[in-house]
C-alpha positions as CSV (number, residue, x, y, z in Angstrom):
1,X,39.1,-33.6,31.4
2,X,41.0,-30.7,30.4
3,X,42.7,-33.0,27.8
4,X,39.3,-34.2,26.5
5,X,38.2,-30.6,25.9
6,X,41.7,-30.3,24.0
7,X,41.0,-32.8,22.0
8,X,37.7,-32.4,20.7
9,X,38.2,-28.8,19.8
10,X,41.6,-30.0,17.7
11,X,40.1,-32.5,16.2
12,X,37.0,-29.8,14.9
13,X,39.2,-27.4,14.1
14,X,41.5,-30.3,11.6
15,X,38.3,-31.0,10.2
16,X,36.9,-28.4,9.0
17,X,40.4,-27.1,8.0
18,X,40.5,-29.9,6.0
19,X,37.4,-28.9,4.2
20,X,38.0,-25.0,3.9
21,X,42.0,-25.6,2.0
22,X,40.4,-27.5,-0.2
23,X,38.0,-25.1,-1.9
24,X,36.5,-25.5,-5.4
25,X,39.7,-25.5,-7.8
26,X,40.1,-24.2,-11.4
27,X,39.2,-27.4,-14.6
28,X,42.4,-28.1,-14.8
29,X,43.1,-29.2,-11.4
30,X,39.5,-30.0,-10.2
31,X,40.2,-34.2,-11.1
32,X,43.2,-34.5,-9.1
33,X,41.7,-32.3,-6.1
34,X,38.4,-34.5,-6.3
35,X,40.1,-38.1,-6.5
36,X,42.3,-37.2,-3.8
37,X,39.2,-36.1,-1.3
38,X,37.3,-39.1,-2.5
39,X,40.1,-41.1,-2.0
40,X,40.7,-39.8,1.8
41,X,37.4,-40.2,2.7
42,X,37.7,-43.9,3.8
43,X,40.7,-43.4,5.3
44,X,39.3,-40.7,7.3
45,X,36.5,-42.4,8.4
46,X,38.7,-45.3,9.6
47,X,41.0,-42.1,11.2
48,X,38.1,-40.8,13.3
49,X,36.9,-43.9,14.5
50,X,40.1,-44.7,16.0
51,X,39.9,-41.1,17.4
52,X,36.8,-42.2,18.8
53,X,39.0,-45.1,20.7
54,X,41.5,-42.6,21.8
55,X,39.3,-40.6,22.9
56,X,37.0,-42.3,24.9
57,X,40.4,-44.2,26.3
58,X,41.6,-41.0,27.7
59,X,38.4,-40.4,29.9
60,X,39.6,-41.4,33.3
61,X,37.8,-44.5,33.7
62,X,39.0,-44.5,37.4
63,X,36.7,-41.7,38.3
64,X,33.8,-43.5,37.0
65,X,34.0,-47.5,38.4
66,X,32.8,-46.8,42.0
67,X,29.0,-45.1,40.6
68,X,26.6,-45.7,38.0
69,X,26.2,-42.5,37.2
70,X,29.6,-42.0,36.4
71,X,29.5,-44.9,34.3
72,X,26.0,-42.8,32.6
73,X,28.3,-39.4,32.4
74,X,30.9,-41.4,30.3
75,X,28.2,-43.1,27.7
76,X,26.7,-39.9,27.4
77,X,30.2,-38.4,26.2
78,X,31.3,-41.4,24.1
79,X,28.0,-40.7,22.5
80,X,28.7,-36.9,22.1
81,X,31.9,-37.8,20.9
82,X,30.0,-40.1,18.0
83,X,27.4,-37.6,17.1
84,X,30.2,-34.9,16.3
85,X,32.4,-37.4,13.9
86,X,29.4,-38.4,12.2
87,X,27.9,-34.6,11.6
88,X,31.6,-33.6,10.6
89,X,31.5,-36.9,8.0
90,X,28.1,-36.0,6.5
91,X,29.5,-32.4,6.3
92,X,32.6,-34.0,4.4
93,X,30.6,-35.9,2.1
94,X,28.1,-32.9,1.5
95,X,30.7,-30.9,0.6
96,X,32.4,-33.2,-2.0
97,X,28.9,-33.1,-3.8
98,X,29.1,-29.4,-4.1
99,X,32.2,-29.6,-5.8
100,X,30.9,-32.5,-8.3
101,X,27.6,-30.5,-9.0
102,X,30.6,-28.2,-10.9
103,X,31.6,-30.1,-13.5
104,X,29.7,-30.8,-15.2
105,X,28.0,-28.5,-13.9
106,X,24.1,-29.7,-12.6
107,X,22.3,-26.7,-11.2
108,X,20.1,-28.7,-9.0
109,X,22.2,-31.1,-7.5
110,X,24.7,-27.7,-6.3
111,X,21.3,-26.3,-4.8
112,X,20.9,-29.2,-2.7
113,X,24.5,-29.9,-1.9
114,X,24.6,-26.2,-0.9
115,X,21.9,-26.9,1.5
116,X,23.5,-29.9,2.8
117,X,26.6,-28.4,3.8
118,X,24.3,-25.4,5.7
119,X,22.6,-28.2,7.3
120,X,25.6,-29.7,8.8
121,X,27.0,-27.0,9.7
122,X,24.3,-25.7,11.5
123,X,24.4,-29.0,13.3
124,X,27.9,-29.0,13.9
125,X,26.8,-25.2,15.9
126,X,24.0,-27.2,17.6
127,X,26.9,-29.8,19.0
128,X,29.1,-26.9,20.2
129,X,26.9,-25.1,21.9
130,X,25.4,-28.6,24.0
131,X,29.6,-29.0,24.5
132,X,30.0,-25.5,26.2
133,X,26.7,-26.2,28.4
134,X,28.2,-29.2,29.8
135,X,31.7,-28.3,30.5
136,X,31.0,-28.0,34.4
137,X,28.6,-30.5,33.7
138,X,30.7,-33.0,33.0
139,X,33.5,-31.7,35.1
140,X,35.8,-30.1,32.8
141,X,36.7,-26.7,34.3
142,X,35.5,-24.2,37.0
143,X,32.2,-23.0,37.4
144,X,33.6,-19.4,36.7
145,X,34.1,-21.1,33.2
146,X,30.7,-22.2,33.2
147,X,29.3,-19.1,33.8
148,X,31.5,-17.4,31.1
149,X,29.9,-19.8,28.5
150,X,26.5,-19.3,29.7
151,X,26.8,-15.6,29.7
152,X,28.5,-15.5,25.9
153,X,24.8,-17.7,25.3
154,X,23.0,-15.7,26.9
155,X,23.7,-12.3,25.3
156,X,23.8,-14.2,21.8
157,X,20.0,-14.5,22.3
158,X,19.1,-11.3,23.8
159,X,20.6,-9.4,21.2
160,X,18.1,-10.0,18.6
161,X,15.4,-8.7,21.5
162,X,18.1,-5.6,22.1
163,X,18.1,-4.5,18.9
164,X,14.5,-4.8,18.4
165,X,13.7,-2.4,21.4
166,X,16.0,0.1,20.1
167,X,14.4,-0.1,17.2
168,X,11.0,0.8,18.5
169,X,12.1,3.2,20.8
170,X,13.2,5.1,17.6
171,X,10.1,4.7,15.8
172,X,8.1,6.0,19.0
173,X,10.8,8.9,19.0
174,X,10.2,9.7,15.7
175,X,6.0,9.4,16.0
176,X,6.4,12.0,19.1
177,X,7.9,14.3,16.8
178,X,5.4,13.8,13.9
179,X,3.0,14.5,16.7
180,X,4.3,17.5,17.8
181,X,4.7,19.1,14.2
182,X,0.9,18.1,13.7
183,X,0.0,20.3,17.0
184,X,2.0,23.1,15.8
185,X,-0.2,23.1,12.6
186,X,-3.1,23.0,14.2
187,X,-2.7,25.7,17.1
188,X,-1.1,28.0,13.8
189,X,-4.2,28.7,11.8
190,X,-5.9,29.4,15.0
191,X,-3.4,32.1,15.8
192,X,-3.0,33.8,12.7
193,X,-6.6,34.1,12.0
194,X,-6.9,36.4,15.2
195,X,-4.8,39.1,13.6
196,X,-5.8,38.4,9.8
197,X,-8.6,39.7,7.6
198,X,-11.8,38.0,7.0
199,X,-10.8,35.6,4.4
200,X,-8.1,33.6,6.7
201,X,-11.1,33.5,9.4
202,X,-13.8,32.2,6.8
203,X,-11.0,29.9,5.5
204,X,-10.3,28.6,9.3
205,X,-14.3,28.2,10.1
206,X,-14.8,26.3,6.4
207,X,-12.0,24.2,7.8
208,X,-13.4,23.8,11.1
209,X,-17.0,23.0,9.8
210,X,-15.2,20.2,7.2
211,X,-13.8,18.4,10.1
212,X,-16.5,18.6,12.4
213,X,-18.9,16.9,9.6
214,X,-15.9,14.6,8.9
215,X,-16.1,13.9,12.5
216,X,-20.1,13.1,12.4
217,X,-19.3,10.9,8.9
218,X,-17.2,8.3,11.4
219,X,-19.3,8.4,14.6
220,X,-23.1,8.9,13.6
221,X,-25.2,5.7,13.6
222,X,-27.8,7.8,11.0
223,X,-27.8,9.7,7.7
224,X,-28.0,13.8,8.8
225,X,-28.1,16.4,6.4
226,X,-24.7,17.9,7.6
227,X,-23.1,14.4,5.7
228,X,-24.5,15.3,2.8
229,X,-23.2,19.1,2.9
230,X,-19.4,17.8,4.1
231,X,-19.5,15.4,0.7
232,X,-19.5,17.7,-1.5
233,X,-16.2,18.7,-1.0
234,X,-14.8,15.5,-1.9
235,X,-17.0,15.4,-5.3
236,X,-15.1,19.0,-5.6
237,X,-11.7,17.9,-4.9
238,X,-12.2,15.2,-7.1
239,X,-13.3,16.6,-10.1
240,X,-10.3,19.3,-9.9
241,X,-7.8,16.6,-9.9
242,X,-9.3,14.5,-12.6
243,X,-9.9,17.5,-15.0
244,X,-6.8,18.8,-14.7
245,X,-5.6,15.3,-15.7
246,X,-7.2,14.9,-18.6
247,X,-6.6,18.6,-19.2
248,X,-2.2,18.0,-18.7
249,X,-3.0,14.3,-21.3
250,X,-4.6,17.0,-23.7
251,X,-1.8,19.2,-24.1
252,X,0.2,16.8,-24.5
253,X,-1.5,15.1,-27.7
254,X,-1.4,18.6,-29.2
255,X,-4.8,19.2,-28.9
256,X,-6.4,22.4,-30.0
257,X,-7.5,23.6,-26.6
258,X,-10.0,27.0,-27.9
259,X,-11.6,24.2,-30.3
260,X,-12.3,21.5,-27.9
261,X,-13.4,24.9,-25.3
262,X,-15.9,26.0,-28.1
263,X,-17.2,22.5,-28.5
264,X,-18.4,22.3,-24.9
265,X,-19.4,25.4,-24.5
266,X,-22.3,24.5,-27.5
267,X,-23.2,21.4,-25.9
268,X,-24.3,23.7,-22.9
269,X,-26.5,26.2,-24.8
270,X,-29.8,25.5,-26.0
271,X,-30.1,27.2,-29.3
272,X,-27.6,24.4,-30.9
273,X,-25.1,27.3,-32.6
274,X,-21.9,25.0,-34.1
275,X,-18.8,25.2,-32.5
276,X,-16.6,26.4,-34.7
277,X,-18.6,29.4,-35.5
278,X,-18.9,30.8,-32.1
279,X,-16.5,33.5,-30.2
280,X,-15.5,31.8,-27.1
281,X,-16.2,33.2,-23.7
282,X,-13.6,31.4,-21.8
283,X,-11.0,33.5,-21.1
284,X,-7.4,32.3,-21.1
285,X,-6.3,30.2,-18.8
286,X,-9.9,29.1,-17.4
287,X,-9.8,25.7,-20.4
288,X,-10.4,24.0,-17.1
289,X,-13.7,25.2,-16.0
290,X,-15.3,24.4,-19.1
291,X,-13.3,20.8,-19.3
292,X,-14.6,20.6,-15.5
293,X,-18.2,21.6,-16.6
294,X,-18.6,18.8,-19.1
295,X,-17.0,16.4,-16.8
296,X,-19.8,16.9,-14.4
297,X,-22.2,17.3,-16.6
298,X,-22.3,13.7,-17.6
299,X,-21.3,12.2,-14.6
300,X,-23.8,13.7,-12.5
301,X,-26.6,12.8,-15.2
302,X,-29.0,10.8,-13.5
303,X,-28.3,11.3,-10.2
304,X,-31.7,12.2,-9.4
305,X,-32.6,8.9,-10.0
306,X,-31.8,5.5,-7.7
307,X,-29.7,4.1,-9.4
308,X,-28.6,6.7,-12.5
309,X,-31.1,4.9,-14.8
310,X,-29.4,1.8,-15.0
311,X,-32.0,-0.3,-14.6
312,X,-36.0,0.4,-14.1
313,X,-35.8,-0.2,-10.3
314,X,-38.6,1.7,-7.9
315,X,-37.4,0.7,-4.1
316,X,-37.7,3.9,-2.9
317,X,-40.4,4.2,-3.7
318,X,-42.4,0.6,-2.7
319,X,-40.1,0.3,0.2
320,X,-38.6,3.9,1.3
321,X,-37.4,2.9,4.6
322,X,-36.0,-0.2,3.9
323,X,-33.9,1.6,1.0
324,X,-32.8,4.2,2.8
325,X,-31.2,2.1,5.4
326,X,-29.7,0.4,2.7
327,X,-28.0,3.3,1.1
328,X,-26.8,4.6,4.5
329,X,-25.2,1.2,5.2
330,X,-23.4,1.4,1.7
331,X,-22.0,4.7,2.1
332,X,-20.5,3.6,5.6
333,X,-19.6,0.3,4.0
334,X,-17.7,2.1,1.2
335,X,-16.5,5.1,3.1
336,X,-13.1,3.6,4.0
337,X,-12.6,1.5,1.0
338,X,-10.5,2.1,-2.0
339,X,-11.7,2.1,-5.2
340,X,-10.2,0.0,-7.2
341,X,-9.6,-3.0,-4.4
342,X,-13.3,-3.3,-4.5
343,X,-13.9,-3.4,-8.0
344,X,-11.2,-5.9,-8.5
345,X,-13.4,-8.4,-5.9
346,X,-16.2,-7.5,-7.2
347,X,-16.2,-6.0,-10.8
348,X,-19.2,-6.1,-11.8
349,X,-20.9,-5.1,-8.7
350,X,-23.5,-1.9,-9.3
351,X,-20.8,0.9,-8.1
352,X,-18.7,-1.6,-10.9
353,X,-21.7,-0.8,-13.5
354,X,-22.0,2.4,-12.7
355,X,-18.2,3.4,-13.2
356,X,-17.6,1.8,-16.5
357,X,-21.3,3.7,-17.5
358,X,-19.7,7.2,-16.5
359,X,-16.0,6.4,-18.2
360,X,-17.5,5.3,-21.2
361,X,-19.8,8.5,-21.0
362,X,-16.8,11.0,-20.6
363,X,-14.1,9.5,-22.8
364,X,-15.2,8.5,-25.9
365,X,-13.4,6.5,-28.4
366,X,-11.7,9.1,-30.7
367,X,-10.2,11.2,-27.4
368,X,-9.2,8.0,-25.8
369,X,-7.2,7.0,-28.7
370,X,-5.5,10.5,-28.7
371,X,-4.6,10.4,-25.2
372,X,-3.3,7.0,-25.0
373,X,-2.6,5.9,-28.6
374,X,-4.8,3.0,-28.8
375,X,-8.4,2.2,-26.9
376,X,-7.2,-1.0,-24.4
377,X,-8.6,0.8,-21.3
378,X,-12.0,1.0,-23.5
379,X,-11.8,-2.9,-24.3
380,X,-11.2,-3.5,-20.2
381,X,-14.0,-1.7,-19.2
382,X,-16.5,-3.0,-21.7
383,X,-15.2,-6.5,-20.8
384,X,-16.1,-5.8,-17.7
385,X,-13.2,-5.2,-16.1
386,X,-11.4,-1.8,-14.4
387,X,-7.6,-0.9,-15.9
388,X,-5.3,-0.3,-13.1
389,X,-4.3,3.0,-14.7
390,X,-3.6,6.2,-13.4
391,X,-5.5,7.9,-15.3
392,X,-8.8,5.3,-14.5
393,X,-7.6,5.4,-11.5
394,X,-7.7,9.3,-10.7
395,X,-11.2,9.1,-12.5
396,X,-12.4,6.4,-9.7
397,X,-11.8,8.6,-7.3
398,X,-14.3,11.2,-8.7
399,X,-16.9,7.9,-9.4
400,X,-16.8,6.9,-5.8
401,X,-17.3,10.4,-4.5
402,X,-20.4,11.0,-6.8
403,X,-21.4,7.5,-6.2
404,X,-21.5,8.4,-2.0
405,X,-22.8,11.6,-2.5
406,X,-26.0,9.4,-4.5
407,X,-26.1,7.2,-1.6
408,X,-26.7,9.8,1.2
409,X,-29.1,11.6,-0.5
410,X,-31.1,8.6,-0.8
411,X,-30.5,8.0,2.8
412,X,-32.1,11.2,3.7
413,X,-35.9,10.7,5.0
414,X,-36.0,14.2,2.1
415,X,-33.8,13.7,-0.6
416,X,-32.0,16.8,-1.7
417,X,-33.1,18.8,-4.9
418,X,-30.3,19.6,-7.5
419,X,-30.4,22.6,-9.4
420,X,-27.6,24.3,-11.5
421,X,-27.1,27.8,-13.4
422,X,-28.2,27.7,-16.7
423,X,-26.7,29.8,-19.3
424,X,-27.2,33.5,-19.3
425,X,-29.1,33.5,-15.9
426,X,-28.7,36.0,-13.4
427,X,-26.5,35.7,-10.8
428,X,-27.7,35.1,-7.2
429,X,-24.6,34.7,-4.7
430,X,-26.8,33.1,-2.5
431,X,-27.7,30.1,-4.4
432,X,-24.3,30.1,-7.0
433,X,-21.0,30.5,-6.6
434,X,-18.3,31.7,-8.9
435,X,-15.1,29.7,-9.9
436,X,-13.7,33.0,-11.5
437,X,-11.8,35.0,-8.5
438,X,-12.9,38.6,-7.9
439,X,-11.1,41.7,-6.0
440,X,-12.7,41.8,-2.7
441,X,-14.7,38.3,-3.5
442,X,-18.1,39.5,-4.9
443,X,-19.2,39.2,-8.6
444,X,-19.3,42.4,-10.1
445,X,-22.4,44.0,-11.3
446,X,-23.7,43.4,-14.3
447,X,-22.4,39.6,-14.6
448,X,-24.5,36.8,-15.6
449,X,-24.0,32.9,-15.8
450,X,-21.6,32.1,-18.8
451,X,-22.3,27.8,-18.2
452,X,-22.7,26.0,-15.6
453,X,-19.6,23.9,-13.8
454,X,-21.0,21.7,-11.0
455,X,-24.5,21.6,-9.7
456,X,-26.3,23.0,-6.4
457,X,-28.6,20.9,-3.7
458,X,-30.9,22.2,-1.7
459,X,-31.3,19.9,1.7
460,X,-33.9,18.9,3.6
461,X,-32.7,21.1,6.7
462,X,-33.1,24.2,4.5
463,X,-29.5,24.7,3.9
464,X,-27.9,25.5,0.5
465,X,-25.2,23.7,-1.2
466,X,-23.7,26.6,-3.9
467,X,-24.0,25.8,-7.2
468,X,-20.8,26.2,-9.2
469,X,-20.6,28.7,-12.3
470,X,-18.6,30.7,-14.7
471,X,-19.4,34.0,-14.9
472,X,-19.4,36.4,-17.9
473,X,-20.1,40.1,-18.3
474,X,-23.8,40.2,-19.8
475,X,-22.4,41.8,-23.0
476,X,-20.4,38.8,-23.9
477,X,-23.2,36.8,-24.5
């Protein structure tokens, strides 16, 4: 048997030596080599099948006359013996293909040579590995042999498994120390603001507070006024980001800055004074605040209505309940969702309606074709559609906070009332709130309300949500 073994694995090993000296050659030579290998091939074939005879006469017949099974054992490897010569032909055969599909050379036919040749090969592995598992099977060798084979197996498919685990175990390594930075930011603020001064402890409490409503947003089966109040930071954050956006896409058209100030600053007033003949009040570096005020200006026009004025609808009003659970179940609906995957399943959808309203509000033609040199994001959203922009997209961000802020005041059994600081009103810290820093964080006296930046609510519960403002001395006015 050990002869047996012998001779299958030399007459493998000639075969596919065979194929791998003769690799692809250069034009010139590629006729010869390819007649030659053609020409071979039958008397190959008629080689292996008298291998086949050689082989199968060099199993000791003797062992095998006085059983059945024997007789079974030695069909069985006279059949191995086949398989293998006829995989190692195909592969032969394939690979002569390959070399055609060159010259001329036929993309397609070299795509499915190549995966001819992979094919028999990996059939030839196949064969090898059923020949090592019955070496002490078919009594070739020790069983100490046997088990080597096995084991070699055996740690060929585990190792896949291995490296897996390792692999994990890293990723959990590296999630414990993620962890463990996260703990140390939270346990810091929380020591500091022992030994600090009253604006690191206001700043912790605010942060506390934020989370705790955050907390009551993802477990509270009902709209509470605390939702509402925890919102409005997320309208806030939003319209910073956005503004200073479109602020950065000014600047770098070369816009005049003090002009486009002026402008909005007579949009706010009453008495309808031009622009261009009017003394700004902003004072440098606060563009922002007034880009910010006429952001949320027109975005938040409307909102005291169910549905910004887009249609004539009255729900809450013949059905209060029923709308109110409705607008609660949107905002948790639409809490976790991203923007713009909604709108691109459902465009047109009233949130859909609602943002191209607001964008077509904010930016009109002439600025858009400033900032982007042309007005394609214009022609996408009056066709209904939403650009997958940065800019569009930084403004969804602000649409959809509005949009749940809308949705839980209607989901409030009392609706908050929005109020904001008119121009040249007095200013009452308990109901506004400046966006201009002061020393010691109190307006000084004799300030009044420049324009207004964001609006104020008033809840149901009693509590105030600040209204936003620019403050001016009085004289300025």
């Amino acid at each position: 048997m050990a002869n047996k073994v012998s001779n299958i694995s030399d007459l493998i090993q000639r075969v596919t030596s065979n194929c791998l000296i003769n690799p692809i050659g250069s034009a010139r030579h590629y006729a010869d080599d390819l007649t030659d290998i053609q020409s071979s091939d039958s008397d190959s074939n008629s080689d292996y099948e008298q291998e086949i005879k050689t082989a199968s006469s060099a199993v000791p017949k003797t062992e095998y006359n006085n059983s059945k099974v024997d007789n079974s054992k030695q069909m069985e490897m006279v059949m191995f013996m086949t398989e293998v010569f006829e995989t190692v032909s195909l592969l032969k055969k394939a690979y002569v293909s390959l070399q055609e599909a060159h010259c001329p050379y036929d993309q397609d036919k070299m795509r499915s040579s190549d995966v001819a040749v992979v094919a028999e090969l990996r059939k030839l592995g196949v064969l090898r590995e059923r020949f090592r598992r019955s070496v002490v099977k078919f009594g070739g060798g020790d069983a100490a042999a046997g088990r080597v084979v096995a084991g070699v197996t055996l740690r060929e498919v585990v190792a896949p498994y291995e490296a897996a685990m390792e692999k994990l175990k890293n990723e959990v390594k590296s999630k414990e120390v993620e962890i463990q930075n996260l703990k140390e930011k939270l346990n810091s603020p929380a020591v500091s603001s022992g030994g600090s001064g009253g604006r690191k402890s206001r700043s912790h409490q605010s942060k506390k507070k934020v989370n705790y409503s955050s907390q009551l947003v993802q477990v509270s089966p009902s709209p509470m006024p605390e939702l509402f109040e925890s919102s409005i930071s997320s309208v806030k954050e939003g319209s910073k980001s956005f503004t200073s956006l479109l602020l950065s896409l000014m600047k770098s058209a070369h816009w005049d800055i003090a002009a486009t100030v002026r402008s909005i600053e007579a949009s706010a007033t009453t008495n309808g004074t031009p622009a261009d003949t009017r003394d700004s009040i902003v004072g440098p570096n606060h563009a922002k605040y007034a880009l910010e005020s006429y952001v949320n200006r027109k975005i938040f026009q409307g909102f005291d209505h169910e549905t910004f004025y887009m249609d004539g609808s009255l729900s809450s009003l013949l059905n209060p309940n029923q709308f109110r659970t409705e607008c609660f179940t949107q905002y948790r609906d639409m809490k976790a969702m991203d923007p713009i995957e909604l709108l691109g399943i459902l465009p047109t959808c009233q949130f859909g309606s609602f943002c191209s309203k607001k964008y077509l509000s904010i930016v009109h033609p002439k600025m858009e074709e400033s900032l982007f040199g042309d007005l394609e994001q214009r022609r996408q959203v009056l066709a209904g559609n939403h650009p997958r922009t940065r800019f569009y997209g930084e403004f969804l961000v602000l649409a959809k906070a509005v949009w749940l802020l809308h949705l839980l005041a209607f989901s409030l059994d009392q609706p908050p009332t929005h109020f904001e600081g008119s121009r040249g009103a007095e200013f009452h810290p308990e109901y506004m709130e400046s966006v201009v820093r002061f020393p010691g964080g109190r307006v000084a006296a004799g300030h009044v309300v420049g324009f207004p930046v964001s609006p104020g609510f008033k809840v149901g519960n009693g509590s105030i949500v600040k209204a936003r403002v620019y403050v001016v001395p009085k004289g300025e006015l």
